[in-house]
N, CA, C and O atoms as a GROMACS GRO file, in nm:
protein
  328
    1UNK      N    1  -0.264   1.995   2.728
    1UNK     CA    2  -0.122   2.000   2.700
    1UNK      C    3  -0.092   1.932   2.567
    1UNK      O    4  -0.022   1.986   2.481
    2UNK      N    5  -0.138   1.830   2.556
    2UNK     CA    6  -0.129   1.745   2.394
    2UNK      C    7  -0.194   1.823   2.325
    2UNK      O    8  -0.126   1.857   2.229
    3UNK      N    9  -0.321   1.883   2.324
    3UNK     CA   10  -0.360   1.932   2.205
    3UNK      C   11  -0.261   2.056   2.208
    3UNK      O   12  -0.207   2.061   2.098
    4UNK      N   13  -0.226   2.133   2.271
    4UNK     CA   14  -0.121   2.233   2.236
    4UNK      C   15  -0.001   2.215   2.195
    4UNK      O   16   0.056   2.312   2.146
    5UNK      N   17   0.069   2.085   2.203
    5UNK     CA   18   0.194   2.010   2.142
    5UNK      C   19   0.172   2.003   2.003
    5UNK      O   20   0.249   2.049   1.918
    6UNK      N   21   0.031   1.927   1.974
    6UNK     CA   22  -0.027   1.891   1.797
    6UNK      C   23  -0.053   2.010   1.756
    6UNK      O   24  -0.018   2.027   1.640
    7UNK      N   25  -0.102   2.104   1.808
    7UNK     CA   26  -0.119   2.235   1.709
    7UNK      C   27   0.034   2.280   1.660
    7UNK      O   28   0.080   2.273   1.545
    8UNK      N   29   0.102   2.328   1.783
    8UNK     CA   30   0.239   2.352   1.752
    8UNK      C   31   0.335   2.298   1.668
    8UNK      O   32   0.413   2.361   1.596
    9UNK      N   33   0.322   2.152   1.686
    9UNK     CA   34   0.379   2.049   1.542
    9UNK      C   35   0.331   2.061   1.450
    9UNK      O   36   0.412   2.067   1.357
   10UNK      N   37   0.171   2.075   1.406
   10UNK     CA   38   0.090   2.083   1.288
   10UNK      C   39   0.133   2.245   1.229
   10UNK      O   40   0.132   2.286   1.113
   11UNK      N   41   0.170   2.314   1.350
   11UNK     CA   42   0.206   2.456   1.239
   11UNK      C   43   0.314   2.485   1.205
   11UNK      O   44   0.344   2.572   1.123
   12UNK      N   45   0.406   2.391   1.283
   12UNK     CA   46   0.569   2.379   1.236
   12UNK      C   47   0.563   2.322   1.105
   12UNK      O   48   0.618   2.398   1.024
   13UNK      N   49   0.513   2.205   1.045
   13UNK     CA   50   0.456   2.148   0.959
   13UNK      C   51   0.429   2.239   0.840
   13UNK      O   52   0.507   2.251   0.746
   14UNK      N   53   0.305   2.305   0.851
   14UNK     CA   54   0.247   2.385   0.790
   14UNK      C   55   0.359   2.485   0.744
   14UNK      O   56   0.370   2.491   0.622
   15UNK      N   57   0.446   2.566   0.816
   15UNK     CA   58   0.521   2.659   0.791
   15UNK      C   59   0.667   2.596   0.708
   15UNK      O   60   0.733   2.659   0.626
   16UNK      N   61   0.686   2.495   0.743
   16UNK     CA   62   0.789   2.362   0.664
   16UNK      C   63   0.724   2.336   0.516
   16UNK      O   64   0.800   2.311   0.423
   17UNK      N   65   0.604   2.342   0.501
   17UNK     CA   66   0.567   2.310   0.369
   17UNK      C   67   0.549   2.452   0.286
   17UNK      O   68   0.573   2.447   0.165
   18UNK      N   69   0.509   2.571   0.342
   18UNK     CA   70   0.487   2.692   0.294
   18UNK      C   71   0.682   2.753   0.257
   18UNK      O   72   0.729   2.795   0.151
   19UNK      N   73   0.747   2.733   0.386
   19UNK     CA   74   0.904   2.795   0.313
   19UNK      C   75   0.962   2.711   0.192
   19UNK      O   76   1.008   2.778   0.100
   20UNK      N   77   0.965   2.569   0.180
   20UNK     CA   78   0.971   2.482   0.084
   20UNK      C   79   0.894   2.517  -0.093
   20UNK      O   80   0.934   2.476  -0.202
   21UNK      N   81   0.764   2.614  -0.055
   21UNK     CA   82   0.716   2.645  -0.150
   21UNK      C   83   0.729   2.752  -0.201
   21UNK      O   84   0.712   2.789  -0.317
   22UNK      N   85   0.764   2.806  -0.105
   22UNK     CA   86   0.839   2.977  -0.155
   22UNK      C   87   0.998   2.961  -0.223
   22UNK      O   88   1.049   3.024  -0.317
   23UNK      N   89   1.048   2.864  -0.147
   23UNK     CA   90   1.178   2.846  -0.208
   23UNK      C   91   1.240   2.790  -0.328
   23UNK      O   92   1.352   2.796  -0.381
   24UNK      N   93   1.071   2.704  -0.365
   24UNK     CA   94   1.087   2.644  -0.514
   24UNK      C   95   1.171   2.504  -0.428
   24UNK      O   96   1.282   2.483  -0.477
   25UNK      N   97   1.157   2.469  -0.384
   25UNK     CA   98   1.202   2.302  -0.331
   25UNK      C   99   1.146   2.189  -0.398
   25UNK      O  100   1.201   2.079  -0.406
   26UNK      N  101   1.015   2.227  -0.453
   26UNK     CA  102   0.976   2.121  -0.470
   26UNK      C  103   0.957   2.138  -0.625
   26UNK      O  104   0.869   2.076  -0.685
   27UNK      N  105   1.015   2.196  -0.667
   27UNK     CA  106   1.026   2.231  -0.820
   27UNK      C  107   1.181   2.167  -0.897
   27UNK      O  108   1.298   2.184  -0.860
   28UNK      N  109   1.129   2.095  -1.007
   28UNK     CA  110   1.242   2.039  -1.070
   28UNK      C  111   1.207   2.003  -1.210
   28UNK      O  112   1.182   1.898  -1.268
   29UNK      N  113   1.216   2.152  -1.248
   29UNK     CA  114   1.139   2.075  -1.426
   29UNK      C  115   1.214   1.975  -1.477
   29UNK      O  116   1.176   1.861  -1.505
   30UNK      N  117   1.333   2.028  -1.489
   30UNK     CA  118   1.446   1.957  -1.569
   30UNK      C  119   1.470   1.811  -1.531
   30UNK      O  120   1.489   1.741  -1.631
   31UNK      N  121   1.475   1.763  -1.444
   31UNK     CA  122   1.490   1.638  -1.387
   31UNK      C  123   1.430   1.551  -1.456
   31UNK      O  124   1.502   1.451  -1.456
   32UNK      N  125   1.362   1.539  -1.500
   32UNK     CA  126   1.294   1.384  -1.608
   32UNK      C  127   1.349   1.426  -1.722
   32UNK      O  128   1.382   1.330  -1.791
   33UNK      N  129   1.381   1.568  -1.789
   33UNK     CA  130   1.371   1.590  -1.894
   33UNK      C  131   1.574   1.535  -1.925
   33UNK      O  132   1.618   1.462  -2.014
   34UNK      N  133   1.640   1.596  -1.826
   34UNK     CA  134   1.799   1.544  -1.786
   34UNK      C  135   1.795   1.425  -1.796
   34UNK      O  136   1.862   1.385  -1.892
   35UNK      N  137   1.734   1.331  -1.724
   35UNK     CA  138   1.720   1.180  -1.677
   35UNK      C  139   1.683   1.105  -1.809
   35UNK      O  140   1.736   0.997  -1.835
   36UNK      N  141   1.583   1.169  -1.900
   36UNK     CA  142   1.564   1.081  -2.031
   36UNK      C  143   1.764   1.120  -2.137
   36UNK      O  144   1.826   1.036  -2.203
   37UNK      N  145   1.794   1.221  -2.120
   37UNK     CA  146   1.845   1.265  -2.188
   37UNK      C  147   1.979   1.215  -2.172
   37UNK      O  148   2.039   1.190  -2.276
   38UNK      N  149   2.046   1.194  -2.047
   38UNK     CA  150   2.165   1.184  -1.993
   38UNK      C  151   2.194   1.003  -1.996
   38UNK      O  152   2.299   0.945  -2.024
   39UNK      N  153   2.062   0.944  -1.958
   39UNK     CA  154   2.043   0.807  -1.919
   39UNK      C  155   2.158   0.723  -2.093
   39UNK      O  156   2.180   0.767  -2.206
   40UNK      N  157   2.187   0.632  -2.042
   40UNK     CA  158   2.230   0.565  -2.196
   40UNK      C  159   2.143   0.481  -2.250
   40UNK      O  160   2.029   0.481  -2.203
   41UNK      N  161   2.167   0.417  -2.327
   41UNK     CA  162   2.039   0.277  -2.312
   41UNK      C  163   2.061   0.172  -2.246
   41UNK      O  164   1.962   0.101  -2.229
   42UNK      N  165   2.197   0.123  -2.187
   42UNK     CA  166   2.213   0.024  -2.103
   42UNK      C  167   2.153   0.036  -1.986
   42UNK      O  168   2.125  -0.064  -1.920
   43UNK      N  169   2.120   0.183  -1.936
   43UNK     CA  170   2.054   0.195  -1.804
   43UNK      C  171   1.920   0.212  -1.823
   43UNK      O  172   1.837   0.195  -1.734
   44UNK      N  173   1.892   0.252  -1.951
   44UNK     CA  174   1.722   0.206  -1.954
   44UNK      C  175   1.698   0.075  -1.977
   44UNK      O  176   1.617   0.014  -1.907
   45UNK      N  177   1.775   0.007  -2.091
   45UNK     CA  178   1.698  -0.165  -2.043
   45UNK      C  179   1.722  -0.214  -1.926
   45UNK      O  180   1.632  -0.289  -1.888
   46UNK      N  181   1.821  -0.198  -1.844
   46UNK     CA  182   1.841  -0.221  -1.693
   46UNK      C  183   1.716  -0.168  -1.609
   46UNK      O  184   1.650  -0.238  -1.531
   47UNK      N  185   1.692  -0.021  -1.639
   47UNK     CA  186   1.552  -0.009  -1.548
   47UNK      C  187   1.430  -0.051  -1.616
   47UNK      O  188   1.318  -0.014  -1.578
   48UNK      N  189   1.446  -0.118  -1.701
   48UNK     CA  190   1.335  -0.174  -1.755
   48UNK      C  191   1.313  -0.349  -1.723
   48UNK      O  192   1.203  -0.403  -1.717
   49UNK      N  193   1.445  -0.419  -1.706
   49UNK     CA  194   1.457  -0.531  -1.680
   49UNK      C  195   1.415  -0.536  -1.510
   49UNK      O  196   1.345  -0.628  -1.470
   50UNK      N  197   1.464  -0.430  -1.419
   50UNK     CA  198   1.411  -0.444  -1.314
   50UNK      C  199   1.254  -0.426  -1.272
   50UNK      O  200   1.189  -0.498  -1.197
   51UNK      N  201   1.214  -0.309  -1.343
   51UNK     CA  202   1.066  -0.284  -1.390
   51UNK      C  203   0.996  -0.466  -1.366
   51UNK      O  204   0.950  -0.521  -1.265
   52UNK      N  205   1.016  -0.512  -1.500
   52UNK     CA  206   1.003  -0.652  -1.544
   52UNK      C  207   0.960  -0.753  -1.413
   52UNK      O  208   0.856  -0.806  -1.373
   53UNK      N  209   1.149  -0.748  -1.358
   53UNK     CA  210   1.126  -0.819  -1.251
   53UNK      C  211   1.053  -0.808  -1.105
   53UNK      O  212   1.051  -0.910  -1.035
   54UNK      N  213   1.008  -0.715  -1.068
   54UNK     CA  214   0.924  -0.623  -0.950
   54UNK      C  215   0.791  -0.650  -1.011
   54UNK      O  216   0.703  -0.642  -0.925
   55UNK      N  217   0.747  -0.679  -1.124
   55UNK     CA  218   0.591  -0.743  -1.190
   55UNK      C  219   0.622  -0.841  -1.137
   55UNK      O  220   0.599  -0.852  -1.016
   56UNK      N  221   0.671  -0.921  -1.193
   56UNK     CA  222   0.720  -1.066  -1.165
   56UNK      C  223   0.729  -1.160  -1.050
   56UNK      O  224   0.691  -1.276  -1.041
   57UNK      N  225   0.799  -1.065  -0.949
   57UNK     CA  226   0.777  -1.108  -0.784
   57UNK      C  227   0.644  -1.052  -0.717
   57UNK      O  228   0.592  -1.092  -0.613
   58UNK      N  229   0.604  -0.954  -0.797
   58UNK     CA  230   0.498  -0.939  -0.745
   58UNK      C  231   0.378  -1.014  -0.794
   58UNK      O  232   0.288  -1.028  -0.712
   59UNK      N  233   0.364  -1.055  -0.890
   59UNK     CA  234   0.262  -1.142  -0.934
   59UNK      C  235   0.286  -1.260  -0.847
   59UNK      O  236   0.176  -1.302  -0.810
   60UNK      N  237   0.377  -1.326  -0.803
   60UNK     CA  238   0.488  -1.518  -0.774
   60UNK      C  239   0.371  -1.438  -0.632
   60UNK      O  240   0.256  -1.479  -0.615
   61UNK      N  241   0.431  -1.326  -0.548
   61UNK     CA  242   0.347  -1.315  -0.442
   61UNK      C  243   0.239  -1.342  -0.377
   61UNK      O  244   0.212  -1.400  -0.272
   62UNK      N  245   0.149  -1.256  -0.507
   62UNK     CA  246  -0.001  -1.238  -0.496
   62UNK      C  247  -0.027  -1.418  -0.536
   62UNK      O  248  -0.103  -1.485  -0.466
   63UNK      N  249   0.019  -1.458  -0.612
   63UNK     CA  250  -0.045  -1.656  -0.659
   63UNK      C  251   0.007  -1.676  -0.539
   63UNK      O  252  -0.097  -1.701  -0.477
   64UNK      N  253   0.077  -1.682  -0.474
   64UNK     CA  254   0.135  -1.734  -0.324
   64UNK      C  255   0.041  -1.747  -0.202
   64UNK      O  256   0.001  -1.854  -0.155
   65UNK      N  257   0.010  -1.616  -0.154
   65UNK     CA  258  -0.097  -1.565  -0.102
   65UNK      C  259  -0.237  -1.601  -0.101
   65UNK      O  260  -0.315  -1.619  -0.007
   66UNK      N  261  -0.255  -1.607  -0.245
   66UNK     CA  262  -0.383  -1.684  -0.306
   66UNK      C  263  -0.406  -1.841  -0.246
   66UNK      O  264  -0.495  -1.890  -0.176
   67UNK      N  265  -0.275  -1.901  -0.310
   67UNK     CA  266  -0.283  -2.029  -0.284
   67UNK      C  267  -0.310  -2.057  -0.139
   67UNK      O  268  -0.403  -2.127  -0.098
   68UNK      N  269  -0.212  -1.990  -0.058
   68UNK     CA  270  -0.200  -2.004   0.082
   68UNK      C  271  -0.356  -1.978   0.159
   68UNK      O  272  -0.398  -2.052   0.248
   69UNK      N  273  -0.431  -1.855   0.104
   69UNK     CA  274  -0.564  -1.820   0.152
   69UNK      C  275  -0.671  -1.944   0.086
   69UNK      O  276  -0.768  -1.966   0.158
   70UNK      N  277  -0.662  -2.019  -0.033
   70UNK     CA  278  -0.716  -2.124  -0.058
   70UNK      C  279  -0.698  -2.247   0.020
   70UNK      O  280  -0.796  -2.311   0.059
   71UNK      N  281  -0.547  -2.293   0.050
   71UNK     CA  282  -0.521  -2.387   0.146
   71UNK      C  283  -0.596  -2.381   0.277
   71UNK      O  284  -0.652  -2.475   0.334
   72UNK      N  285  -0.588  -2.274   0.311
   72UNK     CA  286  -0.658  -2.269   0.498
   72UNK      C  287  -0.775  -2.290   0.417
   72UNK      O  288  -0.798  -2.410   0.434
   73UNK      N  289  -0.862  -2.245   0.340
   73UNK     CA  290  -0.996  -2.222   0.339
   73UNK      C  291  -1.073  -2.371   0.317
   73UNK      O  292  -1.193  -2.388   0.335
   74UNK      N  293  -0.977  -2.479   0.273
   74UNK     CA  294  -1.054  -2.623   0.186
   74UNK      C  295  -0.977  -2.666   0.358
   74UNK      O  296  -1.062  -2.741   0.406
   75UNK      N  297  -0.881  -2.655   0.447
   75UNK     CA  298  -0.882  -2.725   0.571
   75UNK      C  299  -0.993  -2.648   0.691
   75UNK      O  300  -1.014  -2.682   0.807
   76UNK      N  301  -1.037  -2.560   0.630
   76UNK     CA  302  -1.172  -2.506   0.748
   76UNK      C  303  -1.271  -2.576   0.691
   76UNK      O  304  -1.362  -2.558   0.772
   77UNK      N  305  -1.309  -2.638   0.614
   77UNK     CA  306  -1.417  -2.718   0.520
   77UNK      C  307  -1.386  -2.839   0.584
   77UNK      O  308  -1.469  -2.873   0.668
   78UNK      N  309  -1.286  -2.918   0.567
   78UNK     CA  310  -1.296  -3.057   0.606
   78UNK      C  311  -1.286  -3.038   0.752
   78UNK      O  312  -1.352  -3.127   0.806
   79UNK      N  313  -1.220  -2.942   0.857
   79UNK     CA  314  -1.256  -2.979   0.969
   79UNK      C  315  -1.371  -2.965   1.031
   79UNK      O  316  -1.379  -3.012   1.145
   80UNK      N  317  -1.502  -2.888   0.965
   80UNK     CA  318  -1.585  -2.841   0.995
   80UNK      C  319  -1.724  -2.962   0.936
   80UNK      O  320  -1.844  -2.955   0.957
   81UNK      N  321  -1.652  -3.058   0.862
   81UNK     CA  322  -1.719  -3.164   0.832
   81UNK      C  323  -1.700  -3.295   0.923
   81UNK      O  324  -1.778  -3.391   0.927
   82UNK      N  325  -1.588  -3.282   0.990
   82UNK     CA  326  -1.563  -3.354   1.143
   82UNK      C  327  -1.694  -3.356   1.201
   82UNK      O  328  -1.711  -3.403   1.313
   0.00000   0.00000   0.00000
C-alpha cells in the first residue's frame, strides 16, 4: 500500500515538474537583467551592506563554535587527568 502511495506521489511530482516545463515556469530571462537595471544604487549598497553583514555573523558564529568545541575539548583533558 505505501509503495503504491510513493509511486503515485513520485508521478504527481514528476508530472508537476514536466507541466511547469512546458509552460516555461521556470524561465525568466529578464529578471536579473530588470533587477540590475531597475535597482537604484541605494538598494545595491543596501544589498551589499547586508551581503557584508551575513559574512560577518557568519564568521562571529563559526569563531563561536570553534571556541565553544575548544572549551569542552581542554575540560575532557583535565578531567581525564583526574
Amino acid at each position: 500500500m505505501l509503495v503504491f502511495i510513493s509511486v503515485l506521489m513520485g508521478a504527481a511530482l514528476l508530472f508537476g515538474v514536466l507541466w511547469g516545463i512546458k509552460n516555461r515556469q521556470f524561465e525568466d530571462y529578464r529578471k536579473f537583467l530588470d533587477g540590475a537595471n531597475l535597482d537604484g544604487e541605494d538598494a545595491l549598497n543596501e544589498a551589499y551592506a547586508l551581503e557584508l553583514r551575513k559574512k560577518e555573523a557568519l564568521k562571529k558564529r563559526l569563531e563561536a563554535s570553534k571556541n565553544e568545541h575548544e572549551g569542552k575539548g581542554e575540560h575532557d583533558k583535565t578531567n581525564k587527568k583526574l
